[in-house]
C-alpha positions, 0 to 999 in steps of 0.5 A: 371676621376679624381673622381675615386682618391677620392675613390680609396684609400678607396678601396686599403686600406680596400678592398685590404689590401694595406697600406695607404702610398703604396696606395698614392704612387701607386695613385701618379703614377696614377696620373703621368701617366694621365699626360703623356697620356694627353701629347700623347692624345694632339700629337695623336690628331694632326695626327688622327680625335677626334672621333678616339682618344677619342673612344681609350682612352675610350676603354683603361679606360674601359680595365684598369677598368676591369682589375683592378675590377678583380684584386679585386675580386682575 
């Protein structure tokens, strides 16, 4: 996951027009919110089976990507 940091600035300043500082503010953000999700993936993971919650998450990077390949071809 964290591989996607490393050309996503790339993309937001040549694909998308987005200047260098608001890509590194957006990708902060990005990184912030994984941070958050780890937290709440660990207290999910107490109450529901592994299995569950890795396919849930999965399904929500997949969701996320998809809309943000979308939002590049706009």
């Amino acid at each position: 996951m964290y591989a996607i940091l490393l050309v996503m600035p790339l993309i937001m300043t040549t694909k998308m027009d987005i200047s260098a500082s608001m890509s590194g503010v957006m990708l902060s953000l990005f990184s912030i919110s994984m941070a958050l999700s780890n937290m709440v993936g660990g207290q999910l993971n107490r109450k529901y089976p592994s299995e569950k919650v890795i396919f849930f998450s999965f399904a929500i990077t997949v969701l996320t990507n998809l809309l943000f390949l979308f939002a590049i071809q706009i």
